[in-house]
N, C-alpha and C positions, 0 to 999 in steps of 0.2 A: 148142489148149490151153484149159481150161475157165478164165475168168476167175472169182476167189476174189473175195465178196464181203464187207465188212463192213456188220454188223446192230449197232446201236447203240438198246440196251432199259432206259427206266426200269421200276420197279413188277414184274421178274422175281419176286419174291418171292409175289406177289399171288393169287387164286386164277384169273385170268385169265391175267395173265403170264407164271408156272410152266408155263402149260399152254401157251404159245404156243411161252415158250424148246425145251419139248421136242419140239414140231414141228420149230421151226427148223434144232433137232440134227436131228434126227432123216431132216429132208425135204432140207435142206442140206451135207453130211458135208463140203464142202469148208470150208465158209465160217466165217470168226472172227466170233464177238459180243464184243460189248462190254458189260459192264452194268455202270449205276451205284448202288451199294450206298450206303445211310446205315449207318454203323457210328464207335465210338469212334475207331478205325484201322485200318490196312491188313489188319492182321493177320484182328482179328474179322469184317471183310467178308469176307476168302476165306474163312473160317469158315460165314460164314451162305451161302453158294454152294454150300460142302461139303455144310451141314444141306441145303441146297433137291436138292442131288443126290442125295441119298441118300433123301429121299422121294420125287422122281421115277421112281431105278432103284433096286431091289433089289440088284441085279448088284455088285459091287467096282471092277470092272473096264470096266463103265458109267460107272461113277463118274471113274475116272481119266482115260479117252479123253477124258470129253464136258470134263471140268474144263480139260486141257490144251489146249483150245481158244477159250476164253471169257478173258477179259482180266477181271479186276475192277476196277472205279474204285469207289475210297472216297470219295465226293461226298455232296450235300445240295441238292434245289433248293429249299430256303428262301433258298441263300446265290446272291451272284453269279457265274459263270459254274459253276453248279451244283456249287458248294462242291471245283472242281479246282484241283488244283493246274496250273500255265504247262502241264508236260512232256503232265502228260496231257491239257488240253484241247487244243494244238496236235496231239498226234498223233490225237485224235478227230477235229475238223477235216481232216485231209491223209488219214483212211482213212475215215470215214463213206458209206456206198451205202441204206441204208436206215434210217430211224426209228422205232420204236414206241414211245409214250409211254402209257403204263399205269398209273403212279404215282397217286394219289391218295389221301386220305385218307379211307374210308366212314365212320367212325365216327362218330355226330351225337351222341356224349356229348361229344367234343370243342369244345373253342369254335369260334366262328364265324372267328372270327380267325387260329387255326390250321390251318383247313380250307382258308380263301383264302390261307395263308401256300402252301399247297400248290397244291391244286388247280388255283388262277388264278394265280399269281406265279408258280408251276414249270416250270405251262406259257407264263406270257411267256417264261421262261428259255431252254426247250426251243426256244421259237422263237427266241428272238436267237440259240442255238446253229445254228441250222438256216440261217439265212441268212447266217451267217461261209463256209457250206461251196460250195465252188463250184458253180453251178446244173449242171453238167454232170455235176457227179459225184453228187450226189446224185439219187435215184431215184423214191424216195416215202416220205412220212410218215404212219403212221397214228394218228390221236388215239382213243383209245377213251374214250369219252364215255358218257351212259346214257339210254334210252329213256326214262325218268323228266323228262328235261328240260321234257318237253312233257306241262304239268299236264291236257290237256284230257281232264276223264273220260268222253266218251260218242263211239261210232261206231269210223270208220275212220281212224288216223295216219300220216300218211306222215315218211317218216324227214327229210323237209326242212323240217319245221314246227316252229317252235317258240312257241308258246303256252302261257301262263302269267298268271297275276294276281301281282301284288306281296301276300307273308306266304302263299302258298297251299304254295311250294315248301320243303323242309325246309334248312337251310345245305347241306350235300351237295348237295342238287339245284340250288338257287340257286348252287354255288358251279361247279359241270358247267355250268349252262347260261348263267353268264356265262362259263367258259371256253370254251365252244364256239362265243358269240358272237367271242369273242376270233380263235379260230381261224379264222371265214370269212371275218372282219377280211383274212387272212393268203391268201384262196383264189388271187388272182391273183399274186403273188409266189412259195408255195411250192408242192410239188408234194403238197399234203393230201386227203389223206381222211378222215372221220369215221366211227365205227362206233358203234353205240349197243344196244350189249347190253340186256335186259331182267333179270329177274332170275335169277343163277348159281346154283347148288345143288351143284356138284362135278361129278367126273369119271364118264362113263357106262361106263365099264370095269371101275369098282376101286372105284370110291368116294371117291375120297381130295380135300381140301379141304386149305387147309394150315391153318385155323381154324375153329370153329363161326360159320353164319351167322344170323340168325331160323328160316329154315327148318329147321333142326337142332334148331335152341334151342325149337321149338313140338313137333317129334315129340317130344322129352325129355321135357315138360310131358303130350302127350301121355298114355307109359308111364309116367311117374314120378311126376304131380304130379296134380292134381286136377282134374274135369270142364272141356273148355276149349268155354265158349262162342262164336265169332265173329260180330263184326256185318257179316258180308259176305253179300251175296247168293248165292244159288243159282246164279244165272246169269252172276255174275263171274267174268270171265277173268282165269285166271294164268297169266300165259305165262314159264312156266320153261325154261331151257335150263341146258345141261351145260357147263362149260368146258372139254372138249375138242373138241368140236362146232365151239363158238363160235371158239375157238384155228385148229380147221383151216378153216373159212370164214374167220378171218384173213389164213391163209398163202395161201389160193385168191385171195384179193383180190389179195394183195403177188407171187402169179404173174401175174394175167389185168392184162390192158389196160384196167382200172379207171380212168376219168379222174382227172385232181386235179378237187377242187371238187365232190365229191359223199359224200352222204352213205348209209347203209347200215345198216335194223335187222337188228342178231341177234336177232331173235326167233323165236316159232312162228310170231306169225301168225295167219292160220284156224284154226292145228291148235291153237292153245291151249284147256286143257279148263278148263270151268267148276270154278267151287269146290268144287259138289255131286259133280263125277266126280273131282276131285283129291280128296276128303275119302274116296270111296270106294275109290281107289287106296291111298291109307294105310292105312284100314283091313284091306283086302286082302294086303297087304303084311304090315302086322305079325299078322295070324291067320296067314298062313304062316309065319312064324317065329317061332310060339309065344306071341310077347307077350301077357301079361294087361295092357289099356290100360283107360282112360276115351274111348267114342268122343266124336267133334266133335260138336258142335251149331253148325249154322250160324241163325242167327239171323231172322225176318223183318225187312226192312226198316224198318217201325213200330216194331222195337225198339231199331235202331241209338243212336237220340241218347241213350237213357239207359242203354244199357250202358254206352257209350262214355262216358260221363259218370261213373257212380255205381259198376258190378261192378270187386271189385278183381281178379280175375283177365282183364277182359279183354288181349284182343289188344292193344289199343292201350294200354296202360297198359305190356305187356312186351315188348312185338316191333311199336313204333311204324315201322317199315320194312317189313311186312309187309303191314301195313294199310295205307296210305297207296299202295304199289303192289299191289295184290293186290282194291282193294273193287269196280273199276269194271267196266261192260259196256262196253269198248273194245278193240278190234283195230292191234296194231302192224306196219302194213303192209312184207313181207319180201321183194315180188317182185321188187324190182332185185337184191336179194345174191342170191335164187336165181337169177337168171337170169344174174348177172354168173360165179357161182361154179358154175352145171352140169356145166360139164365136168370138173370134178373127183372128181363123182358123190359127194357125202358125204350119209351116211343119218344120217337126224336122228334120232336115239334116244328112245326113245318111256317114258314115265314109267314104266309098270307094268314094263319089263323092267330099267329102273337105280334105281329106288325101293329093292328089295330090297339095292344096293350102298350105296347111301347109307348105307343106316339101319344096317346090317352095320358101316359102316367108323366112323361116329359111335359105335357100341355100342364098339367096342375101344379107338378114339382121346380118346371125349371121355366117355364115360358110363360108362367101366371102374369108376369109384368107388361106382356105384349099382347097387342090389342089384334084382334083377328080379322 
């Protein structure tokens, strides 16, 4: 008889998390999740589960299967024992087999204060939760963290470094890479792993994102707004990925014999393309589908400090998240997760063939209000 497992998921909601949950379903049919939902009450949590299914599957009937399977907790990890109540953290505790903590806060308009309310305190949270639960029963924890941690701009990164100067990292990044300090704190006790995405842009199938990110918000600017100069180099790599890519190199970890105590970039890699062939991929892109735009200019380097300074349109004045991961000649090295996640054989989706999805599912989802 097949042993039923439970999967117990902060940050479902997320554009990484969404995409994992629906692996989960999808790769697991027997197994119950658990997710914990911040909402007013019970009610409007299975509400926002409903909304998150209903942009995952089309289908009615998707909807209903995958819903009767999932448990919602109306929690908060700002609060002590992730804001449950007795019934439902004991019965987390006595079913819990796997953890994905996903949660966090990106948004650096936020203050500082409530980013670490999040970030770092939710994952202390997460772990006092973790080590209530019996070592036997539990399986593996994954933190998903972000290649960002590690400010070093020049060369080759491995996913176990972490380097940084104090003021270099933005609160979000400071607030991941003290939490991830936290977590290695935790390597010999619990059974963790780290994963540290680069940066998301949405799903390589469909398009679908459950919010605009900078990379959204710069194509817009793009077709809609006026000439965008950037102070990035030529030869700067962006290493973008898709979050269902990333989701299913998730799930390949949380099958393979992946030790605790190691960590793992989602990135490209080598195959990440400079600025100059990402600026040309957009381009390409939106002349296939008609758009009348303003192309990019990417900038020489001698021009950097005073754009970045004085131009009110640049980058860094409006998508400070873009630049700050996006300006450097550095490489986020991928070959343990490939090598860990082979057998699963997953093809990593290549820009030019989900660019087109992207920019399609922004135009309906978020740019419907502007005229082409």
């Amino acid at each position: 008889m097949q042993k039923i497992y439970n999967h117990f998921i902060t940050g479902a909601t997320g554009i990484l998390g969404s995409e994992y949950l629906a692996q989960i379903l999808e790769q697991f049919p027997n197994d119950n999740i658990w997710l914990l939902v911040k909402a007013d009450d019970q009610d409007q949590a299975e509400s926002k589960i409903s909304h998150l299914l209903s942009y995952l599957y089309p289908n009615e009937q998707k909807q209903k299967d995958f819903f009767y399977r999932i448990k919602v907790l109306n929690g908060d990890l700002a609060q002590d024992k992730m804001g449950l109540s007795d019934l439902n953290w004991n019965q987390l505790v006595d079913k819990t087999d796997y953890i994905v903590h996903a949660a966090s806060i990106t948004d650096c308009s936020q203050s500082s204060a409530t980013i670490n309310q999040v970030n770092i305190e939710g994952t202390r949270r997460v772990l006092d939760f973790a080590k209530v639960i019996t070592p036997k029963q539990l399986k593996k924890i994954i933190y998903i963290s972000s290649a960002y941690v590690n400010d070093k701009n020049q060369g080759l990164l491995f996913p176990e470094q972490m380097e940084t100067k104090e003021g270099k990292l933005s609160p979000y990044q400071r607030s991941k890479y003290n939490a991830e300090k936290m977590i290695r704190d935790n390597f010999y006790q619990l059974p963790l792993i780290i994963v540290r995405p680069s940066y998301i842009v949405g799903n390589s199938e469909n398009g679908r994102v459950p919010k605009q990110n900078s990379f959204h918000k710069l194509l817009q600017e793009i077709v809609y707004g006026d000439k965008i100069k950037l102070p990035i180099d030529k030869a700067a790599n962006w290493d973008i990925i898709t979050s269902d890519w990333a989701a299913k190199m998730m799930v390949s970890l949380l099958k393979s014999r992946a030790r605790a105590g190691q960590n793992y970039h989602l990135t490209m890699g080598d195959y990440a393309l400079s600025s100059k062939m990402v600026k040309t991929e957009i381009h390409n892109a939106l002349n296939a589908q008609n758009f009348s735009f303003n192309p990019i200019k990417l900038l020489p380097s001698w021009q950097h400090w005073w754009h970045r300074i004085f131009a009110k349109k640049s980058l860094q004045n409006n998508h400070p998240a873009l630049l700050k991961t996006m300006r450097y000649k550095r490489v986020f090295d991928n070959s343990s997760s490939l090598m860990t996640c082979h057998k699963s054989k997953i093809d990593t989706p290549k820009l030019k063939n989900y660019l087109p999805k992207i920019i399609s599912y922004a135009q309906t989802h978020f740019w419907c209000d502007k005229v082409n």
